[in-house]
N, CA, C and O atoms as a printed pandas DataFrame, in Angstrom:
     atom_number atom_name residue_name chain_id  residue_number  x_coord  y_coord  z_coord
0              1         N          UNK        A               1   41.250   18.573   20.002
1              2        CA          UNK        A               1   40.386   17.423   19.902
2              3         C          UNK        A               1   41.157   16.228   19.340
3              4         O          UNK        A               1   41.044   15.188   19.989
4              5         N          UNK        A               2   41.972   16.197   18.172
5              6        CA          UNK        A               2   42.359   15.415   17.916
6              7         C          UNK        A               2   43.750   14.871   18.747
7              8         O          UNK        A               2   43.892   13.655   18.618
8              9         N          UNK        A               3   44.588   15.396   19.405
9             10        CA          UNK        A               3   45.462   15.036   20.164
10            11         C          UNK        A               3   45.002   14.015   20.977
11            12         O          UNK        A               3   45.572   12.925   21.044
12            13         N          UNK        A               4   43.273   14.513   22.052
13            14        CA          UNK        A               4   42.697   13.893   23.010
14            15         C          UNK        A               4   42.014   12.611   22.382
15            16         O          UNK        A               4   41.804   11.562   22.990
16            17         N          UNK        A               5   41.749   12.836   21.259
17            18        CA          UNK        A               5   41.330   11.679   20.448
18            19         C          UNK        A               5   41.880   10.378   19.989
19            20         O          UNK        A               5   41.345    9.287   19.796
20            21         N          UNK        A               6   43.369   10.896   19.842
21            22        CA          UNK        A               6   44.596   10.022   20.027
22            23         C          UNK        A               6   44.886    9.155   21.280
23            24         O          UNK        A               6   45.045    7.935   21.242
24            25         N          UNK        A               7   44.933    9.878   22.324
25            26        CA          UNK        A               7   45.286    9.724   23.682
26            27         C          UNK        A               7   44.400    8.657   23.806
27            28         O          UNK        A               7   44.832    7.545   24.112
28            29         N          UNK        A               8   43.077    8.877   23.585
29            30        CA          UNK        A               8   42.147    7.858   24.085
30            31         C          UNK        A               8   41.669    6.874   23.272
31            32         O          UNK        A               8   40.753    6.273   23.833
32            33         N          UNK        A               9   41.969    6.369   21.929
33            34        CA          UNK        A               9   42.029    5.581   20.695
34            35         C          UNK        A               9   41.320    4.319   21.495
35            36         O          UNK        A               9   40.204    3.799   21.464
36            37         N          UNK        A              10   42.592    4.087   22.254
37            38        CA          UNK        A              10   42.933    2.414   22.502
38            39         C          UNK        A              10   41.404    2.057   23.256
39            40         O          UNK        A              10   40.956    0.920   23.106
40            41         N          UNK        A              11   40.812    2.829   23.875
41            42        CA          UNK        A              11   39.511    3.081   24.504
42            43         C          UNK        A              11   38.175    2.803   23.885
43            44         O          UNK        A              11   37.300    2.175   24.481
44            45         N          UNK        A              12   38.007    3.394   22.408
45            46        CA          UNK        A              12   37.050    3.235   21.213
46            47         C          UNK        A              12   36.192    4.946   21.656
47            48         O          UNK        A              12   35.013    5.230   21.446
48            49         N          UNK        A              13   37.428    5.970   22.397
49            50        CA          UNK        A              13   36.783    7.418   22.103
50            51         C          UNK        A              13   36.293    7.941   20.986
51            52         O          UNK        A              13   36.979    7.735   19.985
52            53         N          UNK        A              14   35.594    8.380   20.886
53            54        CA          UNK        A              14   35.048    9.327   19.712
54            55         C          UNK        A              14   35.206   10.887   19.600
55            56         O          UNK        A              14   35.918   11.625   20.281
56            57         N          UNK        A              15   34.333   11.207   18.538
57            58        CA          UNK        A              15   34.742   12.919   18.731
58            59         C          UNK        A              15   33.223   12.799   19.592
59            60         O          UNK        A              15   33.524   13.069   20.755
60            61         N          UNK        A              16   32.104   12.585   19.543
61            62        CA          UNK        A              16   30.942   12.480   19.909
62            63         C          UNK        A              16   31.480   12.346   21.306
63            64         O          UNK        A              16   31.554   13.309   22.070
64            65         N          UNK        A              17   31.908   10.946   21.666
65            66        CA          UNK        A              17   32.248   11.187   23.091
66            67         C          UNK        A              17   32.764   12.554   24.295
67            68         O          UNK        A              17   32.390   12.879   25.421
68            69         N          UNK        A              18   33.987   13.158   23.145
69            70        CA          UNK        A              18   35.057   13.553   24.025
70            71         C          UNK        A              18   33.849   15.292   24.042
71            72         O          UNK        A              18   34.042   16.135   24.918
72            73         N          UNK        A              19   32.869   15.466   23.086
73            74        CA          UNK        A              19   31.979   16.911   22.857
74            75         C          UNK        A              19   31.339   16.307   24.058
75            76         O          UNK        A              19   31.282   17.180   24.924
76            77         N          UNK        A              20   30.821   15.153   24.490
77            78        CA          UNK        A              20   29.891   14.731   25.674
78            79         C          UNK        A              20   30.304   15.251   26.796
79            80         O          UNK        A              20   29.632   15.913   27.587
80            81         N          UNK        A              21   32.272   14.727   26.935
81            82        CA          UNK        A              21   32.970   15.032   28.133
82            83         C          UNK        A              21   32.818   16.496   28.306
83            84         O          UNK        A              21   32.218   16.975   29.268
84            85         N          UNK        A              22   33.474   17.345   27.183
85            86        CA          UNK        A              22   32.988   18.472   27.279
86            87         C          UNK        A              22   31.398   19.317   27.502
87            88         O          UNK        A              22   31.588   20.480   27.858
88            89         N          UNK        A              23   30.511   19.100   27.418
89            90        CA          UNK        A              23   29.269   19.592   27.469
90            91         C          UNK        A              23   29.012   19.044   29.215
91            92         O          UNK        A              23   28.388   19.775   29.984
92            93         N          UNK        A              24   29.613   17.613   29.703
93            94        CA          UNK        A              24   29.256   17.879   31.300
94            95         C          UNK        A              24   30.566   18.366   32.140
95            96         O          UNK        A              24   30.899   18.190   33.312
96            97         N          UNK        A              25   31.090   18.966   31.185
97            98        CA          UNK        A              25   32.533   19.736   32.176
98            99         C          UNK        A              25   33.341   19.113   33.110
99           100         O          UNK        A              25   33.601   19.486   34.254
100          101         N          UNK        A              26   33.801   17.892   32.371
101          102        CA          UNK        A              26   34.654   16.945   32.204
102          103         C          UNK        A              26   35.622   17.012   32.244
103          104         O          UNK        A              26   36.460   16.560   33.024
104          105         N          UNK        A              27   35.704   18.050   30.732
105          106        CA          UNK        A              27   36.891   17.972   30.007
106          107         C          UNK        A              27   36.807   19.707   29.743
107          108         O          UNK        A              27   35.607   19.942   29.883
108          109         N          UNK        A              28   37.463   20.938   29.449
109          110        CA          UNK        A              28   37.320   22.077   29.436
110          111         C          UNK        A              28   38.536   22.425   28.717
111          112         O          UNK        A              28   39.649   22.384   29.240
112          113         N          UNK        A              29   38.233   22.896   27.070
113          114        CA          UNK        A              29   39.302   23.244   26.446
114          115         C          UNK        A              29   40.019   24.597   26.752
115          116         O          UNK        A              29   39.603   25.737   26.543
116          117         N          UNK        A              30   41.220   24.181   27.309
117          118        CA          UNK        A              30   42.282   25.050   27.878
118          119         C          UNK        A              30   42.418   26.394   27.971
119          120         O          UNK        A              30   42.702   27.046   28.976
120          121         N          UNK        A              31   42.086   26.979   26.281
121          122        CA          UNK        A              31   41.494   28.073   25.850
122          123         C          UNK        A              31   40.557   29.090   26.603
123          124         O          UNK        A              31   40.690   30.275   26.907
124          125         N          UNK        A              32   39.628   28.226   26.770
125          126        CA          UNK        A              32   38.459   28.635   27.218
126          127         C          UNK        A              32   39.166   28.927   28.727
127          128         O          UNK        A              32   38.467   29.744   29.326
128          129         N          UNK        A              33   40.245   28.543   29.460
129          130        CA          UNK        A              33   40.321   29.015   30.624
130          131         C          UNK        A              33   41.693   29.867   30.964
131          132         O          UNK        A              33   42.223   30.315   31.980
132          133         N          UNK        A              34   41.982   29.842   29.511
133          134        CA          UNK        A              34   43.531   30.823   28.954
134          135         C          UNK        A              34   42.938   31.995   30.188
135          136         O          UNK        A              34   42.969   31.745   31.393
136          137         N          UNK        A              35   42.460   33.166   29.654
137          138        CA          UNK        A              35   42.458   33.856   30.556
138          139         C          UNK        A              35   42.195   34.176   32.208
139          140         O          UNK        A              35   42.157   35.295   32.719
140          141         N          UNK        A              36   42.015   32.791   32.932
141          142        CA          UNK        A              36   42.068   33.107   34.106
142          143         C          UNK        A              36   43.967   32.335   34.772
143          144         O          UNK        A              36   44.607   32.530   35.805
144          145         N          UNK        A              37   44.208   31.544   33.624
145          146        CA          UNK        A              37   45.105   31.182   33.930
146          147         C          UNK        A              37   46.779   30.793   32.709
147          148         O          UNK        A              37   46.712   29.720   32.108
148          149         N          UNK        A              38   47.746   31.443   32.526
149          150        CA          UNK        A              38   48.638   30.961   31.854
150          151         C          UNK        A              38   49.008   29.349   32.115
151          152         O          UNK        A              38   48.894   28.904   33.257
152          153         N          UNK        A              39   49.432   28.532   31.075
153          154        CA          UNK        A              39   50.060   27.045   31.389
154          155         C          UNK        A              39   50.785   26.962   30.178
155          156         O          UNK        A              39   50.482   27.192   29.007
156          157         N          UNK        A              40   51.918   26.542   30.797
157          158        CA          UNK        A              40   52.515   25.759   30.141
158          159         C          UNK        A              40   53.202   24.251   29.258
159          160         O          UNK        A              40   54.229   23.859   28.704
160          161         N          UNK        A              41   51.863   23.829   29.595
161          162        CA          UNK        A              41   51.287   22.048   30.206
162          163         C          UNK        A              41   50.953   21.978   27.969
163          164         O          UNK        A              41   50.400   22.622   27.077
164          165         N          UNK        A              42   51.600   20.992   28.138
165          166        CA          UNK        A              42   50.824   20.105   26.673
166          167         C          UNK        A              42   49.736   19.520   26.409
167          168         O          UNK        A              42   49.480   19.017   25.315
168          169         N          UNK        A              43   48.639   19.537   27.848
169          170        CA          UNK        A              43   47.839   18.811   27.264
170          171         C          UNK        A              43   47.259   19.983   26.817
171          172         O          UNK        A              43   47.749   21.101   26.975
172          173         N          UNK        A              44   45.930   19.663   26.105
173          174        CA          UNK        A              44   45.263   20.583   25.585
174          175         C          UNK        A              44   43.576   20.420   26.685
175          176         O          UNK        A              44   42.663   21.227   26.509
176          177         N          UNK        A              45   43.484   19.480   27.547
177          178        CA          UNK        A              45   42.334   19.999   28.021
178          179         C          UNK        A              45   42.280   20.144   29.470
179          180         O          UNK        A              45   43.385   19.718   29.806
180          181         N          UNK        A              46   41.668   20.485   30.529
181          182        CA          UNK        A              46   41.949   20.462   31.750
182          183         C          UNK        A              46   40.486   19.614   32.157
183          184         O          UNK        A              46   39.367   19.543   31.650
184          185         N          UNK        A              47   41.054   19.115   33.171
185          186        CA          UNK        A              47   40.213   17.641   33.896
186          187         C          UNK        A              47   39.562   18.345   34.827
187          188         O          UNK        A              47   40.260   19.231   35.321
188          189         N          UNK        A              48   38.257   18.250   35.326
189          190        CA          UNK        A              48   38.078   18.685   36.270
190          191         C          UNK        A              48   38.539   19.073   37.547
191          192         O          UNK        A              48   38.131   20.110   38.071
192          193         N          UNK        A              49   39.319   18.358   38.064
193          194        CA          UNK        A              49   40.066   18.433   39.475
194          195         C          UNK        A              49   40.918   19.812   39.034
195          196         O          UNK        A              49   41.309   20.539   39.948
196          197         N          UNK        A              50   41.177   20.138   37.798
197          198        CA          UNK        A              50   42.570   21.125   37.470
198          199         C          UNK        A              50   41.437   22.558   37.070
199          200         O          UNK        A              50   41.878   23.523   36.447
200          201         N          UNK        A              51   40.010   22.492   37.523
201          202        CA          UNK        A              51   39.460   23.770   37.444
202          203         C          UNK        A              51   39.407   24.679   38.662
203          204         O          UNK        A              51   39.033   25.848   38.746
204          205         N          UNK        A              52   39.884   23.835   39.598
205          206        CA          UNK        A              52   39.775   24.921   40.713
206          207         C          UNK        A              52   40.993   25.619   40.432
207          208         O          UNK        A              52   40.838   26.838   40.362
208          209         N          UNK        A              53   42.151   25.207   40.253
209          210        CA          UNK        A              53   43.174   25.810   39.736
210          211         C          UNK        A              53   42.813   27.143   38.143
211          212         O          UNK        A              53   43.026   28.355   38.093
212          213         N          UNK        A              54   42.463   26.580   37.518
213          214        CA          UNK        A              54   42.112   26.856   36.278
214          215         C          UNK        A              54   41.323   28.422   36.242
215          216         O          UNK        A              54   41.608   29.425   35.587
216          217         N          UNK        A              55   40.412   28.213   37.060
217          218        CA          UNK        A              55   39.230   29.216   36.999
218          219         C          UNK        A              55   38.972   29.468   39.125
219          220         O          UNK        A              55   38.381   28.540   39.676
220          221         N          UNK        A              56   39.306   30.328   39.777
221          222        CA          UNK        A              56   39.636   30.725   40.518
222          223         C          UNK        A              56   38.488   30.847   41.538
223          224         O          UNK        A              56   38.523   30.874   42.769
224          225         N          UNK        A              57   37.154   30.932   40.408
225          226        CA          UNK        A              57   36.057   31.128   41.082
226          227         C          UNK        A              57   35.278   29.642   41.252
227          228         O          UNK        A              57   34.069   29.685   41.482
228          229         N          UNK        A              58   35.655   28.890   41.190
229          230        CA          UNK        A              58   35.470   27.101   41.536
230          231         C          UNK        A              58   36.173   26.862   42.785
231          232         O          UNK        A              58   37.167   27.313   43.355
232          233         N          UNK        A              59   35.206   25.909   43.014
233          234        CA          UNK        A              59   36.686   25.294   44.639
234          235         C          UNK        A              59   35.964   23.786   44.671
235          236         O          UNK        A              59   34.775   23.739   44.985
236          237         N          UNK        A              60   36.532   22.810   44.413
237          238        CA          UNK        A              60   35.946   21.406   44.243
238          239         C          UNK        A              60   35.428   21.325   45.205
239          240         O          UNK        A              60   34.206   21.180   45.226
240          241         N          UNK        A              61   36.546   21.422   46.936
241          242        CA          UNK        A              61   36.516   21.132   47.723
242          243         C          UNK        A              61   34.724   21.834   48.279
243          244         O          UNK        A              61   33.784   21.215   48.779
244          245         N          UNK        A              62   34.789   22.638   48.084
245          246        CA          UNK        A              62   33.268   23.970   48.626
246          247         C          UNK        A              62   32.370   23.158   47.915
247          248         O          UNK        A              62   31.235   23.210   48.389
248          249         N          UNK        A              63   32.524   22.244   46.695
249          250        CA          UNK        A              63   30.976   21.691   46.310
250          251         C          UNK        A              63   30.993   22.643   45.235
251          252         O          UNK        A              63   29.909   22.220   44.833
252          253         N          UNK        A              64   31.272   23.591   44.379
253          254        CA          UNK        A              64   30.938   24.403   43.519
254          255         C          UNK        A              64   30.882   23.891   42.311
255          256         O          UNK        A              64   30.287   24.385   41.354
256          257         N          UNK        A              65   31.607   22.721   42.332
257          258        CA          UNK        A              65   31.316   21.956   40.762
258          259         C          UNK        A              65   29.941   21.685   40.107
259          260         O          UNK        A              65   28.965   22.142   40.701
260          261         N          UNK        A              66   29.761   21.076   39.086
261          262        CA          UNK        A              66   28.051   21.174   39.224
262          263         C          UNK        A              66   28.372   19.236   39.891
263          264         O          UNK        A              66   29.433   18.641   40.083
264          265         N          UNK        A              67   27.197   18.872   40.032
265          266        CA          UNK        A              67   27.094   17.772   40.821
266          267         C          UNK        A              67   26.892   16.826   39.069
267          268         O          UNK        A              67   26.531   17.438   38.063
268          269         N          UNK        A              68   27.126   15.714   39.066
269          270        CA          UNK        A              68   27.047   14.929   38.380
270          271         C          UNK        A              68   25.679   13.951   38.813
271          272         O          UNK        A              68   25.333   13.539   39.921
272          273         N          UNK        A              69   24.972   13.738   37.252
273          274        CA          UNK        A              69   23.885   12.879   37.732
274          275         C          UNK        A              69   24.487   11.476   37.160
275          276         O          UNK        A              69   25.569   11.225   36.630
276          277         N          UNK        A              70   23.228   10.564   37.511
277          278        CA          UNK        A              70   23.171    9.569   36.792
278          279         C          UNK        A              70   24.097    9.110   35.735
279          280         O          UNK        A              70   25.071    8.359   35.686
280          281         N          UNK        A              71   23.418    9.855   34.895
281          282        CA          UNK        A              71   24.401    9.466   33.294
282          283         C          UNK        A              71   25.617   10.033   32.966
283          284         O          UNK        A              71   26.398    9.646   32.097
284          285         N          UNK        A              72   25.753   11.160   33.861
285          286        CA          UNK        A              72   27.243   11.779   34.105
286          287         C          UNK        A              72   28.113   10.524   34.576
287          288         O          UNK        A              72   29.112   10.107   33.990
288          289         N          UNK        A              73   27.634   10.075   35.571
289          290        CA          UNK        A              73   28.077    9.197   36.461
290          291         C          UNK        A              73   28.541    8.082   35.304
291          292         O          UNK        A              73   29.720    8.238   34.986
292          293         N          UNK        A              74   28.005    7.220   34.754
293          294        CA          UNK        A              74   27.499    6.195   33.914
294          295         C          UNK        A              74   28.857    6.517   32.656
295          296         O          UNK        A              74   29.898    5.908   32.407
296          297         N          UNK        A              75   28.222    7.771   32.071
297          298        CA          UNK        A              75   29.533    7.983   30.867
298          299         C          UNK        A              75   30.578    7.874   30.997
299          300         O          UNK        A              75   31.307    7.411   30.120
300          301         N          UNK        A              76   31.140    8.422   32.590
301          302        CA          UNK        A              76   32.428    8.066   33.336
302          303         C          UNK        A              76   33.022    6.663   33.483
303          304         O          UNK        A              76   34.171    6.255   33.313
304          305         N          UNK        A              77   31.765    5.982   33.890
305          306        CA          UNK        A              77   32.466    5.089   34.503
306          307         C          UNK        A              77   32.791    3.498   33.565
307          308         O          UNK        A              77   33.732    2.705   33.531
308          309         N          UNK        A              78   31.590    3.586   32.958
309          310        CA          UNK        A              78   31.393    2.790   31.747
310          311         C          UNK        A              78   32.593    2.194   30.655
311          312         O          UNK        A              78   32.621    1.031   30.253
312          313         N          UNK        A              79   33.637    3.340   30.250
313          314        CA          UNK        A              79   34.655    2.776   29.768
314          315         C          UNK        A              79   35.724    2.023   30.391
315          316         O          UNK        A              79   36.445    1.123   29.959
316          317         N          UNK        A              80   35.633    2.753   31.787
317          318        CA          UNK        A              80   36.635    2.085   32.513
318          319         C          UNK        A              80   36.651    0.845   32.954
319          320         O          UNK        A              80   37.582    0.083   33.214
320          321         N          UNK        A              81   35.112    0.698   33.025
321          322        CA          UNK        A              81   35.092   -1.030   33.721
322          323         C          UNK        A              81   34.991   -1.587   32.582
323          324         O          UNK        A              81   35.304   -2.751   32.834
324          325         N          UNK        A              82   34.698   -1.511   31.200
325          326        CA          UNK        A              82   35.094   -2.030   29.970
326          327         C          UNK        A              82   36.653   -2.484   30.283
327          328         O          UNK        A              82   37.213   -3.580   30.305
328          329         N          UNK        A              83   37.007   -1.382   30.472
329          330        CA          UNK        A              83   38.814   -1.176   29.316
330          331         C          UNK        A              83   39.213   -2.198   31.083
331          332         O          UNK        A              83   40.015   -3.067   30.742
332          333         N          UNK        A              84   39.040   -2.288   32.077
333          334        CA          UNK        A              84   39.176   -3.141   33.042
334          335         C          UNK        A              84   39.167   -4.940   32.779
335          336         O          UNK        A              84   40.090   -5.755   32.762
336          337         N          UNK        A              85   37.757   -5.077   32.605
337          338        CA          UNK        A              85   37.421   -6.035   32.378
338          339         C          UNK        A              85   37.786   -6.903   30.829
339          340         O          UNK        A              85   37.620   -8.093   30.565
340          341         N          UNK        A              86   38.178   -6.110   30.222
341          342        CA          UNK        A              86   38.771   -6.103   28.752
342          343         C          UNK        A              86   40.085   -7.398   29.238
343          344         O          UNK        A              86   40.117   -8.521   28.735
344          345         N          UNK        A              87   40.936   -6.963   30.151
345          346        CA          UNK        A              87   42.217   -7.182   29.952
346          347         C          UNK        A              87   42.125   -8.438   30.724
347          348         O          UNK        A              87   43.115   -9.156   30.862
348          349         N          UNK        A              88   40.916   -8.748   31.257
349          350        CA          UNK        A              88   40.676  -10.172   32.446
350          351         C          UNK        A              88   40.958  -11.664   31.352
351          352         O          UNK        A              88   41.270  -12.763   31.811
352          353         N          UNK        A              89   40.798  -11.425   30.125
353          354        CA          UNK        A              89   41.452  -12.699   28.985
354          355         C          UNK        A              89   39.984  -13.600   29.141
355          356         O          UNK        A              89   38.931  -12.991   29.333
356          357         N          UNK        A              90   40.007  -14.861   29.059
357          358        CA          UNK        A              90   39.290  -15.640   29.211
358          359         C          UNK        A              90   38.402  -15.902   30.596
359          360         O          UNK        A              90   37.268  -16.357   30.448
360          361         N          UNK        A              91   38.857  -15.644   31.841
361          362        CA          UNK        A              91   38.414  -15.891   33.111
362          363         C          UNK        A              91   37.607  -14.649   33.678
363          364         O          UNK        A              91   37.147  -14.524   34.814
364          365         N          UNK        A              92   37.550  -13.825   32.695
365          366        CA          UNK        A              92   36.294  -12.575   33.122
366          367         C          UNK        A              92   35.839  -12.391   31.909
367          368         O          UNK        A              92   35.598  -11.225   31.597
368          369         N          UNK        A              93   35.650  -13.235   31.119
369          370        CA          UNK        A              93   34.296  -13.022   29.595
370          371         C          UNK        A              93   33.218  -12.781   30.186
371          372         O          UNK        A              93   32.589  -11.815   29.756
372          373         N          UNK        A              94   32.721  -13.436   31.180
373          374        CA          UNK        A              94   30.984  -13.567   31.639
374          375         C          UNK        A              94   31.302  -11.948   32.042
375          376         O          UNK        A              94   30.793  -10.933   31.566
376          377         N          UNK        A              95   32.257  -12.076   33.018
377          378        CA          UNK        A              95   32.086  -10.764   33.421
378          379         C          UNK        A              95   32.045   -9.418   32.699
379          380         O          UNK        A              95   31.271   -8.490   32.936
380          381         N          UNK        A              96   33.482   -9.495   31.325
381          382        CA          UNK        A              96   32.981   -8.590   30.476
382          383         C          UNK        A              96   31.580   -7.959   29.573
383          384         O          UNK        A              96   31.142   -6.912   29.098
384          385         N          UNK        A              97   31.219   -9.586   29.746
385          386        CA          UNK        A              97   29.747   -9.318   28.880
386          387         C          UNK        A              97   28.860   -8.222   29.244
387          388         O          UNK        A              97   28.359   -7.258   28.665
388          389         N          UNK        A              98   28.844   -8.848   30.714
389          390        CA          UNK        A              98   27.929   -8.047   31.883
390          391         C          UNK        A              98   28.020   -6.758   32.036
391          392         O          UNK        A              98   27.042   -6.022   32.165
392          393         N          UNK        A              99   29.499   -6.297   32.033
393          394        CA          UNK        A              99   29.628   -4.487   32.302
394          395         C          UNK        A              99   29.551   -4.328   31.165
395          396         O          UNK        A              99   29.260   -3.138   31.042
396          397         N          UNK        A             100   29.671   -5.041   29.614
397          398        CA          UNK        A             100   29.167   -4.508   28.307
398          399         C          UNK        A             100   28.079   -4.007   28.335
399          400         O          UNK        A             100   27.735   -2.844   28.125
400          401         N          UNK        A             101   27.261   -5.284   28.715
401          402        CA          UNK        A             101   25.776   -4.994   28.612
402          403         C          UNK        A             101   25.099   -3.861   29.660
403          404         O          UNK        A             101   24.021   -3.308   29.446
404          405         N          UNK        A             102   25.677   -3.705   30.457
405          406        CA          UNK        A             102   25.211   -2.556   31.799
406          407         C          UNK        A             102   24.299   -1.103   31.335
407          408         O          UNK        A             102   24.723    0.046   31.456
408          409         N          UNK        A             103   23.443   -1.356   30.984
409          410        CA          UNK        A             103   22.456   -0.197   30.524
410          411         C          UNK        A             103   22.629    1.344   31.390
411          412         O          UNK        A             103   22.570    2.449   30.852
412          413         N          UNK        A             104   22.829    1.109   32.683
413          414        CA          UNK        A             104   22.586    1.970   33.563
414          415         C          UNK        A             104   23.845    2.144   34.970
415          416         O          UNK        A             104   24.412    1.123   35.359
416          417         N          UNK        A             105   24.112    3.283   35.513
417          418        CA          UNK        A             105   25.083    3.920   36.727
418          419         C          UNK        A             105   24.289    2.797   37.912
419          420         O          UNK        A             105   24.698    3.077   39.039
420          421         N          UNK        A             106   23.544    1.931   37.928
421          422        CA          UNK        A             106   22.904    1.083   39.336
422          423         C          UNK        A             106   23.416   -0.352   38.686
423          424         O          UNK        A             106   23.748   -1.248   39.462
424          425         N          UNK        A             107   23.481   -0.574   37.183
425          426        CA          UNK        A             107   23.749   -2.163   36.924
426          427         C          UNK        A             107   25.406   -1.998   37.303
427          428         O          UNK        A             107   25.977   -2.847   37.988
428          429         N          UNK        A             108   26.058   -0.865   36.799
429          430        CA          UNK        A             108   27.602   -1.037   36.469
430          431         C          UNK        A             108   27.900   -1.389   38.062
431          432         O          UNK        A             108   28.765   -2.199   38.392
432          433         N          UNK        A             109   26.875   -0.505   39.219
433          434        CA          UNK        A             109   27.217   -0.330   41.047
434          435         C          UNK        A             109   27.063   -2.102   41.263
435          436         O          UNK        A             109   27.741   -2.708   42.093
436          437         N          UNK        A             110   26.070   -2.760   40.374
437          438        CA          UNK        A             110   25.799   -3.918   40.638
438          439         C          UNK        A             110   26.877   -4.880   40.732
439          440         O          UNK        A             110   27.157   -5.824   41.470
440          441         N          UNK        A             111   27.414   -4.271   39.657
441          442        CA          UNK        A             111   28.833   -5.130   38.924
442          443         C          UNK        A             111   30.066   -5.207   39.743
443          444         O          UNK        A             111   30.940   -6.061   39.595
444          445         N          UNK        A             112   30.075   -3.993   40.855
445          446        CA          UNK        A             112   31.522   -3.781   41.538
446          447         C          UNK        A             112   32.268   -4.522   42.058
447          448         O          UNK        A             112   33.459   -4.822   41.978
448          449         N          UNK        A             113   31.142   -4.878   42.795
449          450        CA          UNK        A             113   32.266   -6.377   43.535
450          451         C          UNK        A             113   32.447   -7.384   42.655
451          452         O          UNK        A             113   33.332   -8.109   43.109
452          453         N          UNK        A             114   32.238   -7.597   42.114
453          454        CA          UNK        A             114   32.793   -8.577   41.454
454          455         C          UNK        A             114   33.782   -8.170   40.349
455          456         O          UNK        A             114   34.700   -8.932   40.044
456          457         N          UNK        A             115   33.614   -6.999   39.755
457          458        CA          UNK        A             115   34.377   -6.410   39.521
458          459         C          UNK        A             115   35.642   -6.385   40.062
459          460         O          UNK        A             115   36.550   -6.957   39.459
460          461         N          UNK        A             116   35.863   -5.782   41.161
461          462        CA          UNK        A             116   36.727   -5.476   41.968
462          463         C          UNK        A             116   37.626   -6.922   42.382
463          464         O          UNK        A             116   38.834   -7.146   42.305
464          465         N          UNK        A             117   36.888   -7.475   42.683
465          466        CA          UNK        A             117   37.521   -8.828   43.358
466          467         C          UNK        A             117   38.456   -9.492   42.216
467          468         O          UNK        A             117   39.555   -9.986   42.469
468          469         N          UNK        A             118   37.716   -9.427   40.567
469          470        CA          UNK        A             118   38.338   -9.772   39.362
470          471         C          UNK        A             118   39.867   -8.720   38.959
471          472         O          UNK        A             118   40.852   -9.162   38.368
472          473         N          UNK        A             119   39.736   -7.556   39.363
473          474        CA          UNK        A             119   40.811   -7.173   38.864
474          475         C          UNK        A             119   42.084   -6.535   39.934
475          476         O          UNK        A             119   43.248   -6.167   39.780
476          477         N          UNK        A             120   41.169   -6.639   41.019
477          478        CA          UNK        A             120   42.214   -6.268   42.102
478          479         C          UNK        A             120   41.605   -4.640   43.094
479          480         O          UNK        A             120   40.435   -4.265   43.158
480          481         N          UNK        A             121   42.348   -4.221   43.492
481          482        CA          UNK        A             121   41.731   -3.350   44.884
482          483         C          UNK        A             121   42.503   -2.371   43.900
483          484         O          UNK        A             121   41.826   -1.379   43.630
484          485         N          UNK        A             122   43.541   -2.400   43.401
485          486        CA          UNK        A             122   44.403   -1.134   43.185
486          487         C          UNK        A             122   43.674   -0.807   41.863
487          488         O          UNK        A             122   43.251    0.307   41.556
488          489         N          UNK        A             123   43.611   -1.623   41.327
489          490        CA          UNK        A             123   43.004   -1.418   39.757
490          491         C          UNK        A             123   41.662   -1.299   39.381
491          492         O          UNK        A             123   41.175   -1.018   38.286
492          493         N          UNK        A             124   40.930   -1.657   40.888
493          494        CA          UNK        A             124   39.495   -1.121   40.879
494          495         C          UNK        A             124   39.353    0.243   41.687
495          496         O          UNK        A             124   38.197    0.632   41.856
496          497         N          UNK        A             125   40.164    0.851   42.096
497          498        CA          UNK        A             125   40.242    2.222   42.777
498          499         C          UNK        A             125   39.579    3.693   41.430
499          500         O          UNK        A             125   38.725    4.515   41.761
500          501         N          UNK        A             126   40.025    3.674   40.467
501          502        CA          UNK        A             126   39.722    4.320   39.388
502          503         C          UNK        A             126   38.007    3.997   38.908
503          504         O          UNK        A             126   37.112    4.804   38.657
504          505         N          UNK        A             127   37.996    2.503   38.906
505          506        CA          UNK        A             127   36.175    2.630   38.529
506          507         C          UNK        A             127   35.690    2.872   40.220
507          508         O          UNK        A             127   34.607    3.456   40.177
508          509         N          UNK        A             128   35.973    2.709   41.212
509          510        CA          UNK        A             128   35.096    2.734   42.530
510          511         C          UNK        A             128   35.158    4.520   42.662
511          512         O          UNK        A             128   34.128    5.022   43.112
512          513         N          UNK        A             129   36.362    5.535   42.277
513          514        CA          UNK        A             129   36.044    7.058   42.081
514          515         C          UNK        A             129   34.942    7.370   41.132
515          516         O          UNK        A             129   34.124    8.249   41.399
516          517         N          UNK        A             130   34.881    6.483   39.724
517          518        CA          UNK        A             130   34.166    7.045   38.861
518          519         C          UNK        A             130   32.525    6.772   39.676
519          520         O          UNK        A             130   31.707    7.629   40.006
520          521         N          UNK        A             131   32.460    5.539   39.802
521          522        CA          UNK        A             131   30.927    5.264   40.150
522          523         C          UNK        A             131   30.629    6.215   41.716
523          524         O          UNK        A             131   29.473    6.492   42.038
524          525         N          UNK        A             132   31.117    6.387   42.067
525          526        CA          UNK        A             132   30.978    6.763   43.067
526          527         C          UNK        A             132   31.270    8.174   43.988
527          528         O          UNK        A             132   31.075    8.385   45.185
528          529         N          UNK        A             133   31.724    8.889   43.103
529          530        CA          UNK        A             133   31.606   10.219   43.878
530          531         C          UNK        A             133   31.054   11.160   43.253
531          532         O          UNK        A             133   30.914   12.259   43.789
């Protein structure tokens, strides 16, 4: 926890947060998947995409993940168009305000394009995965 806690500082992660990531299987402490799989990897948690690997009886691709709702969606995506819009300086304040204020996974969808257009195609690729798949 605290390694991942580090990692993600610059972000304003919490321990509250990163138990969130974990509880929608997010984030899956390593441990917990020690026995279907040895690693030799430093991080300490595995990302979703690394459970089909991880745990043998998953297959992303088959749909076996659980599906993410709403606020799954939302918790994801929420920092990123922060920590995005963060770095826009003076010429995306309005805009930061806006994905600050974004209550909900339909205001942040609201936000995209303009989003996107503000920080670029490559650098909106990461929030357009989160909101959206």
């Amino acid at each position: 926890m605290e390694e991942v806690l580090k990692l993600t500082q610059a972000l304003g992660a919490t321990v509250k947060d990163i138990s969130r990531l974990v509880e929608l299987v997010l984030l899956v402490p390593k441990d917990a998947a020690a026995s279907h799989q040895q690693s030799d990897s430093a991080q300490p948690f595995l990302t979703a995409p690394d459970l089909g690997a991880a745990l043998p009886g998953l297959s992303a691709s088959a749909g076996e993940f659980p599906a993410l709702d709403d606020q799954a969606h939302y918790a994801c995506a929420f920092p990123i168009a922060v920590r995005l819009t963060s770095n826009l300086g003076l010429r995306g304040f309005r805009l930061k305000l806006a994905v600050e204020s974004a209550a909900d996974l339909e205001a942040l969808k609201d936000l995209a394009p303009k989003t996107k257009e503000s920080v670029g195609v490559d650098k909106f690729k990461e929030l357009e995965d989160a909101l959206y798949r």
